[in-house]
DSSP file (Angstrom, degrees, kcal/mol; ACC not computed):
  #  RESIDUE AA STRUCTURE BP1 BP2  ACC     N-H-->O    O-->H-N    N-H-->O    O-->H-N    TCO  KAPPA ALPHA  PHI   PSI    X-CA   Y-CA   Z-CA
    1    1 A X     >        0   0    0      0, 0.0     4,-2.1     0, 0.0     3,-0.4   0.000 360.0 360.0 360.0 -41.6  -42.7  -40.6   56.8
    2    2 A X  H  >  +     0   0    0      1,-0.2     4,-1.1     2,-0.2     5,-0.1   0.705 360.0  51.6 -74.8 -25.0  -41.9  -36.8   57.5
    3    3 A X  H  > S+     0   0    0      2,-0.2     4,-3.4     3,-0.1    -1,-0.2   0.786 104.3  56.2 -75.8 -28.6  -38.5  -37.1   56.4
    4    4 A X  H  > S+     0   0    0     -3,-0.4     4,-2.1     1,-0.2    -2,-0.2   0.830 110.3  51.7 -65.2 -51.9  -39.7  -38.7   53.0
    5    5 A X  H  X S+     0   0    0     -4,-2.1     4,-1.1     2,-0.1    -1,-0.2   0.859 105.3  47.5 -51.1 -43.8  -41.6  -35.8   52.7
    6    6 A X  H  X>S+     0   0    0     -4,-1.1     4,-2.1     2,-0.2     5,-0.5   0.797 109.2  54.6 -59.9 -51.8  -39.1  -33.3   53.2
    7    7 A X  H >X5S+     0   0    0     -4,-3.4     4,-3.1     1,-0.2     3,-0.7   0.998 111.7  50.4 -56.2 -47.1  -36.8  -35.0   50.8
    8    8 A X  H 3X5S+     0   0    0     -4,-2.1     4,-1.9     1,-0.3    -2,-0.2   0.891 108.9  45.5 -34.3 -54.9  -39.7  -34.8   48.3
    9    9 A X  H 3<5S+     0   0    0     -4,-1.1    -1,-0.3     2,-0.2    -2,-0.2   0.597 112.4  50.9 -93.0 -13.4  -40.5  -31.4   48.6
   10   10 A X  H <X5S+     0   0    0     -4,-2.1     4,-2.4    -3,-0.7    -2,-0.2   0.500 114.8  54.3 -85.3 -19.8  -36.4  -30.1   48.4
   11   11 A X  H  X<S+     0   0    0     -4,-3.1     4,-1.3    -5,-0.5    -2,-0.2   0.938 110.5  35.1 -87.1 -29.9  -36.3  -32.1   45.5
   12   12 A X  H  < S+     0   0    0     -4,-1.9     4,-0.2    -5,-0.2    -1,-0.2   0.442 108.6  60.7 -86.1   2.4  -38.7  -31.0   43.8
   13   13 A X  H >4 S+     0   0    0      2,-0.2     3,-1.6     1,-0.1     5,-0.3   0.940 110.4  55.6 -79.3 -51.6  -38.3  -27.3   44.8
   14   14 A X  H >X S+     0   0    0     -4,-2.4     4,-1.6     1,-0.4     3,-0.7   0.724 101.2  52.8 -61.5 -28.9  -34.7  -28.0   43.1
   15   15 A X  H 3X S+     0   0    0     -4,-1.3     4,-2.3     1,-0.2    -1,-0.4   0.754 111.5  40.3 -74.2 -14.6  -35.8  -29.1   40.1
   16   16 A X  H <4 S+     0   0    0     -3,-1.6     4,-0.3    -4,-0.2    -1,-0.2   0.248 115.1  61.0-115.3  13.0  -38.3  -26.0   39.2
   17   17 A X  H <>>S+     0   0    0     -3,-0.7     4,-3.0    -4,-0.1     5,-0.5   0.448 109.7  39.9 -76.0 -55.2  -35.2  -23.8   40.7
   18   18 A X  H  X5S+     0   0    0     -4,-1.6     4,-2.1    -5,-0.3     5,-0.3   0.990 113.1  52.7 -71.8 -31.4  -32.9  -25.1   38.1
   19   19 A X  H  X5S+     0   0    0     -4,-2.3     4,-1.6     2,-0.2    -1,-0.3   0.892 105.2  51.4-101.9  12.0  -35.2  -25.0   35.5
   20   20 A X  H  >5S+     0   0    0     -4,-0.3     4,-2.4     1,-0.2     5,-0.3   0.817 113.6  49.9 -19.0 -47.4  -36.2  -21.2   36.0
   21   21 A X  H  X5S+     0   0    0     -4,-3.0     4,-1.5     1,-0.2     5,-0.3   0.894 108.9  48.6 -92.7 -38.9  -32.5  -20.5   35.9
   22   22 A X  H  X<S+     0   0    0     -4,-2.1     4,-1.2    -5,-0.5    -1,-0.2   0.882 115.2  48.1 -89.1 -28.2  -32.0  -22.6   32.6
   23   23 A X  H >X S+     0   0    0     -4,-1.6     4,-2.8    -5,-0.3     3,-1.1   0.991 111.1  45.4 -72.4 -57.3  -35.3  -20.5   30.9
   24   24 A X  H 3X S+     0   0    0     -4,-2.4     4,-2.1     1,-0.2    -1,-0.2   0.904 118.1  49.3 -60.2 -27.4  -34.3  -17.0   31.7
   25   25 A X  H 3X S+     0   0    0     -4,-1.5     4,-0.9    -5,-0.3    -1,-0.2   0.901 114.1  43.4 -65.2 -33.7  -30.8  -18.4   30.4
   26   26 A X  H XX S+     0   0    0     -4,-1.2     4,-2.3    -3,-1.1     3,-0.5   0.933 115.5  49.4 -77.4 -24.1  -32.4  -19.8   27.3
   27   27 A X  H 3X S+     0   0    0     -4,-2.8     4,-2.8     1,-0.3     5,-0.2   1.000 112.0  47.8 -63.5 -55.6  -34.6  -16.5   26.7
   28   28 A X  H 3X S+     0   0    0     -4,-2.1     4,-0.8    -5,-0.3    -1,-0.3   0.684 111.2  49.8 -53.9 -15.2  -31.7  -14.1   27.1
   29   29 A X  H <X S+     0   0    0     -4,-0.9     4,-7.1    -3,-0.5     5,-0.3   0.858 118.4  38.0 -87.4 -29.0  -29.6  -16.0   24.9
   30   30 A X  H  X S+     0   0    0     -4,-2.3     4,-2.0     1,-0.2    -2,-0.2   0.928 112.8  55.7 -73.8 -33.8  -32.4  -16.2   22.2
   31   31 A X  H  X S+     0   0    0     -4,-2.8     4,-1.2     2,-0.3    -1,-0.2   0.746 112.5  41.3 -76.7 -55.0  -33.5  -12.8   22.8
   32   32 A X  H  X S+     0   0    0     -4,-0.8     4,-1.3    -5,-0.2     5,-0.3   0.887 119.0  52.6 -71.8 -42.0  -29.6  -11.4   22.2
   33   33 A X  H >X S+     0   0    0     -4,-7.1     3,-3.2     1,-0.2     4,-2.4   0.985 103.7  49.6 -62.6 -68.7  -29.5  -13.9   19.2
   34   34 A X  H 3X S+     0   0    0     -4,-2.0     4,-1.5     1,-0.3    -1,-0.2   0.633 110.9  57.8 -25.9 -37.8  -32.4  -12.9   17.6
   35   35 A X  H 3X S+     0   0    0     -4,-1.2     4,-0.5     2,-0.2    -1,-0.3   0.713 107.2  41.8 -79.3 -24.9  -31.1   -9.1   17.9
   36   36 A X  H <X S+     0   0    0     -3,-3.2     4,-2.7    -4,-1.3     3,-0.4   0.765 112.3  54.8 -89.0 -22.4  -28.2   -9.3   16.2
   37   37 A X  H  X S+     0   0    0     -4,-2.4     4,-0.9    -5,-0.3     3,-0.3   0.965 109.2  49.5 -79.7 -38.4  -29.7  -11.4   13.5
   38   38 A X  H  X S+     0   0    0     -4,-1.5     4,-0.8    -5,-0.4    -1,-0.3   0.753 110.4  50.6 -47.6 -28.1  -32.2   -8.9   13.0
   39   39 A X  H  < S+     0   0    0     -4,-0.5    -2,-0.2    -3,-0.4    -1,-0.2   0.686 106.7  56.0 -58.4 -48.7  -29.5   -6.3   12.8
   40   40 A X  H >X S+     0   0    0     -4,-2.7     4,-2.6    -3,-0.3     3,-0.7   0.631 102.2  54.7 -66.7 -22.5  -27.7   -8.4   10.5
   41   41 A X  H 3X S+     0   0    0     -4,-0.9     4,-2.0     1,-0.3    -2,-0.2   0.924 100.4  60.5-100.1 -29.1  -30.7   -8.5    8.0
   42   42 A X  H 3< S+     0   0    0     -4,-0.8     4,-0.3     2,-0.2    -1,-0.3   0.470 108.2  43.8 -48.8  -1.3  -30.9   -5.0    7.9
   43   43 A X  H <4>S+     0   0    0     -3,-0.7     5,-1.3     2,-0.1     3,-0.4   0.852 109.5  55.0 -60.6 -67.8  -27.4   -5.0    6.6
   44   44 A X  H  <5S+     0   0    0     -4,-2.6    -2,-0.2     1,-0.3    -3,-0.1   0.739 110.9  46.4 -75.5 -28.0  -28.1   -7.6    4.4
   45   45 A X  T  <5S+     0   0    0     -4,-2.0    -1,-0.3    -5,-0.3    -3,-0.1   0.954 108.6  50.5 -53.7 -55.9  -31.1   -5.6    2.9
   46   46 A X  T   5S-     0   0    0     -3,-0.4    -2,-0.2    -4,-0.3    -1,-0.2   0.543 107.1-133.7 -59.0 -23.6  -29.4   -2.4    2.5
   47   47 A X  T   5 +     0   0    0     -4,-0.2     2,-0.9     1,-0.2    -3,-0.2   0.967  56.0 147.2  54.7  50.8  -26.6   -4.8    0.7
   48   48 A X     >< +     0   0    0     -5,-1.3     4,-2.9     1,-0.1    -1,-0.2  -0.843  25.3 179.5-119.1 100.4  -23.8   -2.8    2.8
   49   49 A X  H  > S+     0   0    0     -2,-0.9     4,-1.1     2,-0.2     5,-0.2   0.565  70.1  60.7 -79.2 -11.3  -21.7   -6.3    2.8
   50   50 A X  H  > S+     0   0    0      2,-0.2     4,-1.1     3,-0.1    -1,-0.2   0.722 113.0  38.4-115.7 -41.8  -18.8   -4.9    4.9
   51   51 A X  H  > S+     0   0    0      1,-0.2     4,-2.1     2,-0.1     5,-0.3   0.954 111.3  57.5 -60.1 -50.9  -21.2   -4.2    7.7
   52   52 A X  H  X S+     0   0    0     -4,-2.9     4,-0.6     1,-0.2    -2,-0.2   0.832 108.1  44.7 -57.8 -34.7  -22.9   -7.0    7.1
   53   53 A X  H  X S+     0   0    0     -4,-1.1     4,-3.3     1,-0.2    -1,-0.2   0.805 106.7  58.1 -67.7 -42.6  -19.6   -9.4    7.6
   54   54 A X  H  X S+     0   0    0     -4,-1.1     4,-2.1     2,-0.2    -1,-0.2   0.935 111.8  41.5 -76.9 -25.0  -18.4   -7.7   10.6
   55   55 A X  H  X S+     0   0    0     -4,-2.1     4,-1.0     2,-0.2    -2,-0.2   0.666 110.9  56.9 -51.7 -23.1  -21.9   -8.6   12.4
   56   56 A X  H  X S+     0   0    0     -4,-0.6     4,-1.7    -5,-0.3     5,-0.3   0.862 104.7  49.8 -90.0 -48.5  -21.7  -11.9   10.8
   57   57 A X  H >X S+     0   0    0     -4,-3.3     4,-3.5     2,-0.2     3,-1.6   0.987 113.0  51.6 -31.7 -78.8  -18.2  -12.3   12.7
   58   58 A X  H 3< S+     0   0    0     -4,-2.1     5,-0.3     1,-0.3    -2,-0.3   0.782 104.2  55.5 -59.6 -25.9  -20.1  -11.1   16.0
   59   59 A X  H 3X S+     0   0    0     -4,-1.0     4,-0.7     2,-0.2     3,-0.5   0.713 101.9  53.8 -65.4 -17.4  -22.5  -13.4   15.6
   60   60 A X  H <X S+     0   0    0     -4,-1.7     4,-1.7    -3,-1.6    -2,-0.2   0.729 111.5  47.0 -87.2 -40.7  -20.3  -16.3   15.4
   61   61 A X  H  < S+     0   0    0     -4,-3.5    -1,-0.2    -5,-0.3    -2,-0.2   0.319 108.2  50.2 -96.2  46.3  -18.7  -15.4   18.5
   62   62 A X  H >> S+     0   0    0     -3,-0.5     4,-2.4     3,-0.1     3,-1.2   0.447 116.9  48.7-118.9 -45.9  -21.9  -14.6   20.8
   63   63 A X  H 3X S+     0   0    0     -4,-0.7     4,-4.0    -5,-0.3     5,-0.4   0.970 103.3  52.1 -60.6 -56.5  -23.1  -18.1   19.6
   64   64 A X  H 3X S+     0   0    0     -4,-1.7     4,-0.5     1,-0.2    -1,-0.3   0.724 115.2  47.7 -61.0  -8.1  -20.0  -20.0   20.2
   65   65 A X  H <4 S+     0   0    0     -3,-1.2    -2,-0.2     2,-0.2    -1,-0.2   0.741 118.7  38.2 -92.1 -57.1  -20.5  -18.3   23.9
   66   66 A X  H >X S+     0   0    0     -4,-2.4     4,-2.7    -3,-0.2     3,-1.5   0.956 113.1  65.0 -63.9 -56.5  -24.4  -19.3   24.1
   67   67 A X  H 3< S+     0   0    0     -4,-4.0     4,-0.3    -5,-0.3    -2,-0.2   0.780 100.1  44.3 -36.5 -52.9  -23.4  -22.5   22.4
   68   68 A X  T 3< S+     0   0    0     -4,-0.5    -1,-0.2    -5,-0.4    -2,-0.1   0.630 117.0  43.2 -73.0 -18.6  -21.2  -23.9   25.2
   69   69 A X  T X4 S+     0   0    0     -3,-1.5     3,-3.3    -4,-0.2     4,-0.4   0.713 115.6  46.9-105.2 -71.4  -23.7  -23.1   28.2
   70   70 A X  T 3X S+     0   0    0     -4,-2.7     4,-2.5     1,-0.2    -2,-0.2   0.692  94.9  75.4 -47.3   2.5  -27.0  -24.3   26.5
   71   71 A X  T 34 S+     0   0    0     -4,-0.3    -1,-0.2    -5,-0.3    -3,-0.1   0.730  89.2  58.1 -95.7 -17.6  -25.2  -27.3   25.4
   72   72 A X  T <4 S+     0   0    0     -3,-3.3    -1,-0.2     1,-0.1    -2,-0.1   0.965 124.3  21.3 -63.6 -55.7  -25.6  -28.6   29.3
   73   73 A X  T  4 S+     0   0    0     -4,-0.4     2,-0.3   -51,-0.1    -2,-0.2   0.710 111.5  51.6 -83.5 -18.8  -29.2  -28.3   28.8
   74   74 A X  S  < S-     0   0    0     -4,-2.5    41,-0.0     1,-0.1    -1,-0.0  -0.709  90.4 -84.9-125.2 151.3  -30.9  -28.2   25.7
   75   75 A X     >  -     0   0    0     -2,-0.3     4,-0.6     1,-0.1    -1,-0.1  -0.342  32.1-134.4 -41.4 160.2  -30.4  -31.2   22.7
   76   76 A X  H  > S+     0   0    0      2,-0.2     4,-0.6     3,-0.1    -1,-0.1   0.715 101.2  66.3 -81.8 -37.5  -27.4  -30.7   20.4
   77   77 A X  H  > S+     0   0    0      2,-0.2     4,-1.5     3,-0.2     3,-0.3   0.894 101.2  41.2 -27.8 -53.0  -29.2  -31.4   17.8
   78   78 A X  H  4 S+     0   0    0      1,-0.2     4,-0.3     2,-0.1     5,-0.3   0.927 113.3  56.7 -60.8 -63.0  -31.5  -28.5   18.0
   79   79 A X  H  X S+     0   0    0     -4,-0.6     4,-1.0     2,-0.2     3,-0.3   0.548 105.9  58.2 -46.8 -12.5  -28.3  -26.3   18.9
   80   80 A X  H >X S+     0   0    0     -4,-0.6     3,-1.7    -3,-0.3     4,-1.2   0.875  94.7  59.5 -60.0 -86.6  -26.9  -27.7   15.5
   81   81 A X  H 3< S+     0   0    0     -4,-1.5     4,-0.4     1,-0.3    -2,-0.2   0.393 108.3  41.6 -10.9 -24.9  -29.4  -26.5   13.7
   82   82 A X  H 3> S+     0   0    0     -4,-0.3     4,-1.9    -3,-0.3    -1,-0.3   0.672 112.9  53.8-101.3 -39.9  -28.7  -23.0   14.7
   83   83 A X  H <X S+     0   0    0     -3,-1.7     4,-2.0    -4,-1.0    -2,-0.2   0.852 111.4  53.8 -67.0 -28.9  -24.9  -23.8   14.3
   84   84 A X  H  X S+     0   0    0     -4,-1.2     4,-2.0     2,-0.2    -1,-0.2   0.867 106.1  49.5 -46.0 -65.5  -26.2  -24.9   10.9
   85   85 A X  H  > S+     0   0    0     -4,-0.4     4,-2.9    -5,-0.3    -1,-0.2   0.850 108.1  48.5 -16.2 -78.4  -27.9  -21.8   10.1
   86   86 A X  H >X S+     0   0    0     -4,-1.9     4,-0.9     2,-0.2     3,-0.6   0.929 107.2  55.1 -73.3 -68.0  -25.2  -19.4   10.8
   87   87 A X  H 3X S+     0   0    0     -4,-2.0     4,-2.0     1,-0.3    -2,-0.2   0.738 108.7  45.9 -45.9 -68.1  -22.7  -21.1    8.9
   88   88 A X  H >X>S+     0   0    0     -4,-2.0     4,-2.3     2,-0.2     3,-1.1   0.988 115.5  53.4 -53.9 -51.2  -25.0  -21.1    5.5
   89   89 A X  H <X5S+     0   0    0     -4,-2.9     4,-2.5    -3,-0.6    -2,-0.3   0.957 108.3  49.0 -57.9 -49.2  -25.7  -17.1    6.5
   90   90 A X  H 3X5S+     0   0    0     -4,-0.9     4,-0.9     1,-0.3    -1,-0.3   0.719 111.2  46.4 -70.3 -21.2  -22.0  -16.5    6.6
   91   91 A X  H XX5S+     0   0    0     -4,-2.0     4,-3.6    -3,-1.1     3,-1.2   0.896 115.7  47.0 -86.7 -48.0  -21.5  -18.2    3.4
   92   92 A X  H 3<>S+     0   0    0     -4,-2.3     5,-1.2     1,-0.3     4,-0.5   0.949 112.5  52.9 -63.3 -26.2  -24.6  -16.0    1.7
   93   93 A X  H 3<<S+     0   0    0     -4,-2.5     3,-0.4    -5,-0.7    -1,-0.3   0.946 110.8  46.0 -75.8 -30.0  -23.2  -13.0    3.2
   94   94 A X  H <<5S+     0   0    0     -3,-1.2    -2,-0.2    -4,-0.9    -1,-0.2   0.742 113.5  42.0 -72.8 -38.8  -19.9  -13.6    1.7
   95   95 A X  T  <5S-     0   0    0     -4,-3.6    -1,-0.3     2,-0.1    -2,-0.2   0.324 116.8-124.9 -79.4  13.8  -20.8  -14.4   -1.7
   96   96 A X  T   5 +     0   0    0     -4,-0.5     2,-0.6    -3,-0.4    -3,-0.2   0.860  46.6 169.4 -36.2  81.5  -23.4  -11.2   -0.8
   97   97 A X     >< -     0   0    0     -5,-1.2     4,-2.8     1,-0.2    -1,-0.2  -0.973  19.3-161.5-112.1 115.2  -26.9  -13.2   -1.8
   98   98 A X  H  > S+     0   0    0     -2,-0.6     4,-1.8     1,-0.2    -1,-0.2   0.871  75.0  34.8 -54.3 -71.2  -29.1  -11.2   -0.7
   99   99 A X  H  > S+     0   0    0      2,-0.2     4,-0.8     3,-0.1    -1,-0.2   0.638 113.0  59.7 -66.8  -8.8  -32.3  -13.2   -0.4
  100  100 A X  H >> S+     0   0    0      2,-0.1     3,-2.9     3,-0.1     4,-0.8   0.948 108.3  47.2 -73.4 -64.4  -30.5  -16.4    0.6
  101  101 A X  H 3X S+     0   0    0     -4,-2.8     4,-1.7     1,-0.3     3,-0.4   0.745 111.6  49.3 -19.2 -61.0  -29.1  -14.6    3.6
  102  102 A X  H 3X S+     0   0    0     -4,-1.8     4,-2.6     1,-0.2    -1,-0.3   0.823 108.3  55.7 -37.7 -48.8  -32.3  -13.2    4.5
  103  103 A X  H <X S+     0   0    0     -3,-2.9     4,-1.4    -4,-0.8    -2,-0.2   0.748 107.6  46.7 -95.9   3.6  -33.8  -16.4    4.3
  104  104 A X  H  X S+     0   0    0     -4,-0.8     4,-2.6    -3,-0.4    -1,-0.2   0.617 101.0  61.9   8.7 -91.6  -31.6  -17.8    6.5
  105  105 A X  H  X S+     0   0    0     -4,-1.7     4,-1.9    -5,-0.2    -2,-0.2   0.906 106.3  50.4 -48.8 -56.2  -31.9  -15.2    9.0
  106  106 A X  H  X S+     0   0    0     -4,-2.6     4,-3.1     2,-0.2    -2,-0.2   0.940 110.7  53.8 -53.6 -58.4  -35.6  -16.2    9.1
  107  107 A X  H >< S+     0   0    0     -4,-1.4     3,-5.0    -5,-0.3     4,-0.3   0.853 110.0  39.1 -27.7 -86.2  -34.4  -19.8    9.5
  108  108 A X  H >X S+     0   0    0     -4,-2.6     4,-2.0     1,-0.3     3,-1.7   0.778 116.8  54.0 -48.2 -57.5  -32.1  -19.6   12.5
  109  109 A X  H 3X S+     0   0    0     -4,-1.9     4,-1.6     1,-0.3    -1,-0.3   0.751 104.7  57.4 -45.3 -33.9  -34.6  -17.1   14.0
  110  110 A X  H <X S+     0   0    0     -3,-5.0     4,-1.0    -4,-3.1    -1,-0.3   0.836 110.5  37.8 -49.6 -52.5  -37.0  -19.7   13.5
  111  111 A X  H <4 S+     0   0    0     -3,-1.7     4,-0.2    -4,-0.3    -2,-0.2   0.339 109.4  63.4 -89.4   3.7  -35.2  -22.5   15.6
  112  112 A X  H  X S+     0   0    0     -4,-2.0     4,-1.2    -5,-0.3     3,-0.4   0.886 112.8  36.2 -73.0 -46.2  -34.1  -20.0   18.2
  113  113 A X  H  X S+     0   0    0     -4,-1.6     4,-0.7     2,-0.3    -2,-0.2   0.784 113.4  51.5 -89.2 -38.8  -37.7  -19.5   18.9
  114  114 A X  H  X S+     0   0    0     -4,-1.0     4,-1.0     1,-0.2    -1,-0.3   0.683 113.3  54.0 -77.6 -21.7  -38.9  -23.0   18.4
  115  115 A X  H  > S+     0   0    0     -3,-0.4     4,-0.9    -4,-0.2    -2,-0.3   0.720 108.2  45.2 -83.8 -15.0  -35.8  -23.8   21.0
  116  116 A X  H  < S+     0   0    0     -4,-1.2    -2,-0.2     2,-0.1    -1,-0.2   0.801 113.4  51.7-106.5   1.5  -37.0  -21.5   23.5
  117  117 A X  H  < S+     0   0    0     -4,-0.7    -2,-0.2     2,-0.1    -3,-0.2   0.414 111.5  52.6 -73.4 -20.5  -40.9  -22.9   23.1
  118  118 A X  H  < S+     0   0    0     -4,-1.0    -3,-0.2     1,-0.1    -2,-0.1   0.899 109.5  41.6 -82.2 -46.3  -39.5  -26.4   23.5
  119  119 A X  S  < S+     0   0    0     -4,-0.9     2,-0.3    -5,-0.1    -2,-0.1  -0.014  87.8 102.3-104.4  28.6  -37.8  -26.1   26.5
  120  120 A X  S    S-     0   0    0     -3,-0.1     2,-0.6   -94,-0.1     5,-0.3  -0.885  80.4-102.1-119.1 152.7  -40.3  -23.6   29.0
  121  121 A X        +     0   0    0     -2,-0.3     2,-0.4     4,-0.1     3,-0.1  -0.512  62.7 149.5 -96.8 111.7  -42.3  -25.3   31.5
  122  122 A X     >  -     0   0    0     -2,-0.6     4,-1.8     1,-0.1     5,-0.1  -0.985  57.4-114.6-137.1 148.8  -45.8  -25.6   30.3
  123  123 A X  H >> S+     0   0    0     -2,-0.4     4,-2.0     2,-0.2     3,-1.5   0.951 121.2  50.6  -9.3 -90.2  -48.7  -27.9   30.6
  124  124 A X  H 34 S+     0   0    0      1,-0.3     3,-0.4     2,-0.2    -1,-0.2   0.825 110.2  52.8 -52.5 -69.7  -48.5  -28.8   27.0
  125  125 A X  H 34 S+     0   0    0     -5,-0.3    -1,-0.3     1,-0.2    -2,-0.2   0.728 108.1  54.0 -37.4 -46.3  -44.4  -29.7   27.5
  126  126 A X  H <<        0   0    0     -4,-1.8    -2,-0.2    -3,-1.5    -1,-0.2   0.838 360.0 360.0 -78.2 -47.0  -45.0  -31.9   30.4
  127  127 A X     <        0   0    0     -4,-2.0    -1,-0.3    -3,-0.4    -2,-0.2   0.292 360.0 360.0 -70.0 360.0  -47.3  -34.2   29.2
């Protein structure tokens, strides 16, 4: 019986270890995305397209970077969706439309956010 316990209680210590480590992973990543894509729509505001392209560049590789670790934890589907995202912003930054880009930006920021509210350990998530 005491051993049954023990296993119980390491196991479950491991599961709320690993996911702690997988939220502060998901936060930071959204948290980085979120900043350069905010960065980027101040580009895209200003219409300074040359900036705007070379951010658009670094955001495609910080993603493919994020992309490859969350992809252990979190759906691919959602993580599509973002890949989705940036891919339609790089084309509206490249033809330079201005309010498609923008709205865009709003997207992805939108399912970065809704991905790091889906996957933290709440109440409301568990049931």
């Amino acid at each position: 019986m005491y051993k049954e316990i023990v296993i119980t209680i390491i196991v479950l210590a491991l599961i709320i270890v690993g996911n702690i480590i997988t939220q502060n992973n998901t936060n930071k990543s959204v948290e980085e995305m979120s900043a350069k894509l905010d960065n980027l729509k101040q580009e895209v505001e200003n219409k300074n397209w040359e900036k705007a392209n070379k951010k658009m560049e670094e955001i495609e590789k910080v993603w493919e970077t994020k992309n490859e670790v969350m992809a252990y934890y979190i759906e691919h589907n959602e993580l599509e969706k973002v890949q989705t995202e940036i891919v339609k912003t790089k084309a509206d930054v490249e033809s330079k439309e201005s309010a498609m880009a923008t709205e865009s930006i709003n997207s992805c920021n939108f399912i970065l956010e809704h991905i790091k509210d889906k996957n933290a350990l709440k109440i409301v998530n568990i049931f």
